[in-house]
N, C-alpha and C positions, 0 to 999 in steps of 0.2 A: 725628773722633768722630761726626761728623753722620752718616756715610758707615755707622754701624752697623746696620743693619736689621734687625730683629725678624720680617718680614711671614711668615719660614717657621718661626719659633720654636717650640717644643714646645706649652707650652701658650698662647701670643699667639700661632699661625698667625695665626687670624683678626681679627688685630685689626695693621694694618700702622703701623710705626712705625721713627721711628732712636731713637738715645742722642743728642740735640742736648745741645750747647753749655750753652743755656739751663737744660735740666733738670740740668746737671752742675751747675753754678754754682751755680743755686737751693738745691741738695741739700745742697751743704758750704758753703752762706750758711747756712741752716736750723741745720745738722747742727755748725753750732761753737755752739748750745747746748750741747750736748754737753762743750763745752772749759769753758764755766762749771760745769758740774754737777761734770766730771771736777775741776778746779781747787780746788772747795771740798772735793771727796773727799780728795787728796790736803795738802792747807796743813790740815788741822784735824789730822793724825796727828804731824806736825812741828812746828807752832806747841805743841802740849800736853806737846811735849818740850823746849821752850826755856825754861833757868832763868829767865829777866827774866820771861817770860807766866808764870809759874805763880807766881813771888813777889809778882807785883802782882794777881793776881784768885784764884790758890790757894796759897797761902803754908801751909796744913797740906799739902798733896801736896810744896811744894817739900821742906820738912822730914824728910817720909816718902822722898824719893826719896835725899835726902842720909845719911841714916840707915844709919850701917856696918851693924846688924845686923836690918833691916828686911827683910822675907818678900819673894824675888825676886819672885816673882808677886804680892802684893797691894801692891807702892809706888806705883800709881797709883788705885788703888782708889779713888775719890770719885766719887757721885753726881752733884757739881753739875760737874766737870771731864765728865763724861759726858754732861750735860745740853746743858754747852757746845758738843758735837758732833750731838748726837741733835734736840737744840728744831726744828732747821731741817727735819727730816723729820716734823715733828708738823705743822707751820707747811705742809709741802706735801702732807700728805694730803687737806686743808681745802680748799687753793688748786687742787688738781686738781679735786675735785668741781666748785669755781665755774667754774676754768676748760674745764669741759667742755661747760658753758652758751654760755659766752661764744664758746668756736670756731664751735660749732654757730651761734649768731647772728651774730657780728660778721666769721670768720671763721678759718683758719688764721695768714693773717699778721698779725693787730691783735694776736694771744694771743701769736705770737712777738717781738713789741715792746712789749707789756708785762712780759712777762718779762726783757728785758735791761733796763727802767727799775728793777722793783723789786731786781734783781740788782744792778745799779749804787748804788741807795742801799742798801741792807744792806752792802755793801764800803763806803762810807765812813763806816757807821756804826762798824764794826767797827776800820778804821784810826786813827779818833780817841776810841776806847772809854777812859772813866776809870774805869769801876766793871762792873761781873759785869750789872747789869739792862741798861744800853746794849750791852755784849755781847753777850747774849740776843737785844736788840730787832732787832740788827744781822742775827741768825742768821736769825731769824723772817723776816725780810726777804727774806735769801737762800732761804730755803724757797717763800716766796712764786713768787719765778723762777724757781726750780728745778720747783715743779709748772705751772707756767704750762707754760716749757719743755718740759717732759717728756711732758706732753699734747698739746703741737701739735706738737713734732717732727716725733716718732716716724710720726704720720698725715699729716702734710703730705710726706714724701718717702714716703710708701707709695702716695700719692693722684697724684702728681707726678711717679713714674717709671714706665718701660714694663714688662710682669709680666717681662719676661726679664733682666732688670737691676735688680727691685727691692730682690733681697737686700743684694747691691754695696752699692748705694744707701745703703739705709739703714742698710747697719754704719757706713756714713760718720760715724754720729750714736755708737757707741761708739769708734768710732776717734780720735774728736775727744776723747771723755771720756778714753782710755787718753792723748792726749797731755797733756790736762789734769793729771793726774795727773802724767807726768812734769816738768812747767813748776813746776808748787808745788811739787815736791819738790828739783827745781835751785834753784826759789828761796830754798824755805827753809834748803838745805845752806849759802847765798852768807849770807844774812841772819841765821844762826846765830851766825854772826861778829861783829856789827852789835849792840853791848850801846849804853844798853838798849832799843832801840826797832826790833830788827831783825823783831820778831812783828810792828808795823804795817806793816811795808813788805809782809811776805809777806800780811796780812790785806788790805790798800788795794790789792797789783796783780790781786784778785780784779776790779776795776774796767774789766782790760785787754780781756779775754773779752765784757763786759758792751757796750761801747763799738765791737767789733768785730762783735756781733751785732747791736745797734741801727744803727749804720751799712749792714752788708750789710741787714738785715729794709727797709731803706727801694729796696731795686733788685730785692727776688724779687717774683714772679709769685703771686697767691692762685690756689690751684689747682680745676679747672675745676667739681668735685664741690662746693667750697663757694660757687664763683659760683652754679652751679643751682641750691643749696640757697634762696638765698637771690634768687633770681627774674632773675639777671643772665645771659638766654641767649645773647646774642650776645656779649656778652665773655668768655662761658665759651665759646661755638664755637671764635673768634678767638684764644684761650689754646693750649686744645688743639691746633690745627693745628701752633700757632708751638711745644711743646714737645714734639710727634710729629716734626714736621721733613717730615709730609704732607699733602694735601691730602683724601686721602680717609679722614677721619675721621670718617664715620657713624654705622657701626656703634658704636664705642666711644663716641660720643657717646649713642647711642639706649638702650645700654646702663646708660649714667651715668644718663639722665634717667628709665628706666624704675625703676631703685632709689631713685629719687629722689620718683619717684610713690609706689612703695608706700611708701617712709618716712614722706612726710606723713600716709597713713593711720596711724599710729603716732600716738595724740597721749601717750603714756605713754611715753618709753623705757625709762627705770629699771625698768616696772611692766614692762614687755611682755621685756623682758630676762630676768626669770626665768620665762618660760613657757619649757614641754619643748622646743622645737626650739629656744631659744639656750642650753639649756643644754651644749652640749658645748663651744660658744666661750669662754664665763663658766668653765667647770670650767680649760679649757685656759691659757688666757691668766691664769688669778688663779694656777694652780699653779704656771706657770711662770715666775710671777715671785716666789712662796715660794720653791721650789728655786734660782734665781739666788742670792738673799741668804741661804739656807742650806748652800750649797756653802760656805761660812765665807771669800770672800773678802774680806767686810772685815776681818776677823780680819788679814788680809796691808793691804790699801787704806788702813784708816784706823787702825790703830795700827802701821803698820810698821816706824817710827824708835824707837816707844814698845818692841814686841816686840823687834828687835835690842839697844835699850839693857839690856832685861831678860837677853839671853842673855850679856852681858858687853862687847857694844859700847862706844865709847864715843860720847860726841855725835854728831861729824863721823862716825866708822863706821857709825853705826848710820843717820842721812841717807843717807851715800854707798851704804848697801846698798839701802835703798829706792829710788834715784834706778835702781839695779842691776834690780833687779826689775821696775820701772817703766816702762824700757827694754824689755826681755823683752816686757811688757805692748803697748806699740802695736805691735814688730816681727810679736808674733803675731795679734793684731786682723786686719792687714795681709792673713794669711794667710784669715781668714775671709772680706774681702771678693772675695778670687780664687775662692775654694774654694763658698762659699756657692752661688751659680746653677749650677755644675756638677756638686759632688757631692750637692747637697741638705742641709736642714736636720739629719733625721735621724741620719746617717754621724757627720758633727760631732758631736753630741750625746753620742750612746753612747759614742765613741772618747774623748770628756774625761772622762766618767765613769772611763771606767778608769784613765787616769793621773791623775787629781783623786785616786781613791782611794789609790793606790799612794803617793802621792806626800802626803796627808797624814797614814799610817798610820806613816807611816816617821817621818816627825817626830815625831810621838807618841811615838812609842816612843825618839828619841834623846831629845828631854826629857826622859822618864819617868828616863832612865837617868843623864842626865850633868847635868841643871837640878834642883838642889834648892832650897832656902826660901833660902839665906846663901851659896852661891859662884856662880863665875864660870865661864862655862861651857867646857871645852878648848878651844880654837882651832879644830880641825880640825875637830871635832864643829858648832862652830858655822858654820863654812866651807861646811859638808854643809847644813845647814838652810838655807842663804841661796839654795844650788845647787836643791834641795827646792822650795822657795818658788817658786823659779824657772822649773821643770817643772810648779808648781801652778798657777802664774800662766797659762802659757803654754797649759795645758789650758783654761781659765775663758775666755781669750782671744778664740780661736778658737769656743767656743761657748756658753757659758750667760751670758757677756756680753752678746756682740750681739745672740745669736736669744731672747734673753730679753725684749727690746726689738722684735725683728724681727716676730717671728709672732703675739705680741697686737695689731701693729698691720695685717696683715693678713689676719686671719682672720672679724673681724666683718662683716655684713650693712650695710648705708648705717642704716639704720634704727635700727642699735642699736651705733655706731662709738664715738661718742663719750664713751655713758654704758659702755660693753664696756669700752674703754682704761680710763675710770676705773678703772674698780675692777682694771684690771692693775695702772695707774700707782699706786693705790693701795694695794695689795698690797706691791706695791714698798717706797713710802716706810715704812709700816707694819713692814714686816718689816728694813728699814734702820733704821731709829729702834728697833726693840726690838733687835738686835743689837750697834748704838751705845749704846744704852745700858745695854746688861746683859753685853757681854762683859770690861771690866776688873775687874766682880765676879765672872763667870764666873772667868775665869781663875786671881783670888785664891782660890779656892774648889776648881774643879776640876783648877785646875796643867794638865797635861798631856792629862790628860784630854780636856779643850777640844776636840783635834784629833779624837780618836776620835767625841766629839759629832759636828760635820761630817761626818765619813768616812761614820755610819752613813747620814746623810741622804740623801749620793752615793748610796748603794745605793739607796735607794728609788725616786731620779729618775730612775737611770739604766732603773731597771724600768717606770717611767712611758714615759721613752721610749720602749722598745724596745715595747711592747704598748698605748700609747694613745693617741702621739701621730702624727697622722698626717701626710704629706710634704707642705707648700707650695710647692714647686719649682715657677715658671713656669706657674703661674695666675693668673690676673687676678684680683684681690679680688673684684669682683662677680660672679664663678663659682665661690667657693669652696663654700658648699653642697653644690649640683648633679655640682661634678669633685671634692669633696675630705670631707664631712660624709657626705652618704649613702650612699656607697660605701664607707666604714673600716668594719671587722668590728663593730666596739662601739658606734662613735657612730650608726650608721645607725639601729636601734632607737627613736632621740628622735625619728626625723622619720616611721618609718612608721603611728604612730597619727596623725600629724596630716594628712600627706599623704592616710588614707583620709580622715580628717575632710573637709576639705577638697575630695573627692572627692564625697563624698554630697555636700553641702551645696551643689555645680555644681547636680549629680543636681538634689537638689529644687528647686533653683531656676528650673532647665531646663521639671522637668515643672508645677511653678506658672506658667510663661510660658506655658506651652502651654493651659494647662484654661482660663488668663484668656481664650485666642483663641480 
């Protein structure tokens, strides 16, 4: 792997480098955050389907669920059961803000080992919970990690890999969530079994992930962008060489530290963030993390055992179909990390929209048809939906997963990195937390519907992509502007008042030196 070199790469020509060792290691030490975030996605959908958890903290849901003539679609319907899933995304909207502070001063890797502490006590809060408000607290907890996590990841392997490998890279961080997912969802099929305390074992091995990231966060490298930041240049030279695998690292270095000069002129990032030239980064990276959570995968991710049960599954089916799905999920991830640095972001993008669409227009319409308020839904009909699900999965996969994560974290300026990602990452939890908590009343209300909800929103993304969003393929972060903002049909516009700006203002400067001599 060391043997990879970049030095003639499309857009890293200039900039020579391998794929070492190190930076692999670092990447998926980093990037099994990811396996924590994915793990609570998937154990919160199956834990809220196990009779024991619902008898001991929602005991009217269990009653609703037991209930012969209770409304398919509304027997999960409860606020605080939604709470239960949702508080931890409230909890990391909060925590990414601080944590965007905290990278930017302490570091990349201090925010990634805070996050597997607060991660690890929230799982044992949650495994030795006697009442709903220790539940909560336990969530809150894991929200906490979860935005710690999801803030330093995502830009710690974007900062950390070479641009012609950084797509790869960094899907490593959804790949790890899509395994997450499957791991709680095998766990919770085994611990379904396990009355009555088979929910703490699947809530407590949220612990395992947490434990596996604090151990690796103690052997990766902080990467060389936040040593500079923070005045450490000769351990940031001596980093970079050793994670290029060259010796002739100037350039990239001279590059780093020149973004690094003008960032300090930035004493506002937040404020200097919404001025016209970052506005096309802010526009891109916060919508593309709406459209993520509005493609209705969680509708599949975190009620999945919930929705199979409702189409006539029963327990163990309706677990074993999401474990089914789940699968699908990292086998296709898989395919983004090949496809991503060759074919480009873009390709991906458009190409899931269409089978996203197709694919949840069609279940729509079989619910519409064969899931009413009081039966069970055909077999076969239901067979179809799981196969559905499974092409929907497989679309979301390969692209408004990863690169939903990917391209907020490569598109921002040094200057404005930190507080940018926020508010992706923030978008993020934001639009996770109102999805968690309003789609099991969605559902009771809109039934079917629900899906066509989703489909329309497909259309709109997939129109964003095709006309606004422009291609990151194998550019170096610190050239995107220059090779990727000023040259798109649309976004160019934000930079050419400033650029003349910017122009006079040499101008007058020039001709004030001169009249002074």
């Amino acid at each position: 792997m060391a043997g990879l070199s970049m030095a003639e790469s499309g857009g890293g020509r200039d900039l020579p480098s391998k794929l070492t060792w190190q930076v692999f290691i670092c990447c998926i030490i980093a990037a099994s955050g990811g396996l924590m975030f994915g793990y609570d996605i998937g154990i919160s959908g199956g834990v809220t389907s196990m009779d024991d958890f619902l008898e001991k903290f929602f005991p009217s849901v269990y009653l609703k669920k037991h209930e012969a003539r209770e409304d398919n679609y509304c027997k999960y319907d409860n606020q605080f059961l939604q709470l239960f899933t949702s508080s931890l995304y409230l909890a990391a909207i909060v925590s990414s803000f601080i944590a965007s502070f905290f990278c930017k001063k302490f570091g990349r890797k201090p925010t990634i080992q805070a996050a597997s502490i607060f991660f690890l006590a929230g799982a044992v809060l949650n495994a030795v919970a006697v009442e709903l408000g220790m539940l909560i607290a336990g969530r809150i907890c894991l929200g906490v990690g979860v935005g710690f996590g999801n803030q330093a990841v995502p830009l710690f392997i974007s900062e950390i890999a070479p641009a012609k490998y950084r797509g790869g890279l960094n899907i490593c961080f959804q790949l790890l969530i899509t395994i997450g997912i499957l791991m709680a969802n095998l766990i919770n099929y085994a611990t379904s079994k396990v009355h009555p305390y088979g929910w703490r074992i699947s809530l407590g091995c949220a612990a395992v992930p947490a434990i596996i990231l604090a151990i690796g966060s103690l052997v990766i490298m902080e990467t060389p962008t936040s040593l500079l930041e923070r005045g450490k240049n000769e351990e940031a030279l001596r980093v970079l060489r050793k994670i290029r695998g060259v010796d002739n690292v100037d350039k990239e270095y001279a590059e780093i530290l020149n973004a690094i000069e003008l960032a300090k002129q930035v004493k506002h990032p937040f404020r200097n963030l919404m001025s016209r030239s970052n506005r096309p980064q802010l526009i891109c990276g916060t919508v593309l993390q709406f459209f993520q959570q509005f493609t209705g995968i969680n509708v599949v991710m975190f009620y999945a055992p919930v929705l199979f049960q409702t189409m006539g599954y029963g327990s163990d089916g309706s677990l074993l179909s999401a474990v089914v799905t789940d699968l699908v999920n990292v086998l296709s991830t898989l395919v983004a990390v090949f496809l991503v640095d060759i074919i480009g972001r873009r390709v991906l993008l458009i190409e899931a929209c269409l089978q996203m669409l197709a694919a949840q227009s069609i279940m729509g319409r079989i619910l519409a048809v064969h899931l009413k308020s009081a039966n069970i839904m055909p077999k076969g009909s239901a067979k179809l939906v799981v196969i559905l699900v499974c092409v929907f999965v497989s679309g979301f996969a390969w692209s408004w997963g990863p690169l939903g994560w990917l391209i907020p974290s490569e598109i921002f300026p040094l200057e404005t990195r930190s507080a940018g990602f926020f508010f992706a990452v923030g978008m993020n939890m934001f639009c996770t937390f109102l999805v968690a908590q309003a789609f099991l009343t969605m559902l009771c209300h809109m039934r079917s519907g629900i899906f066509f909800f989703f489909a329309a929103w497909i259309v709109v993304m997939g129109i964003f992509a095709i006309f606004f969003l422009p291609e990151t393929k194998g550019i170096p972060i610190d050239e995107m502007n220059e090779r990727v903002w000023k040259k798109h049909w649309f976004w160019k516009r934000y930079y050419e008042d400033s650029d003349i700006n910017k122009r006079s203002q040499e101008i007058q400067h020039k001709s004030e030196e001169e009249s002074l001599e």
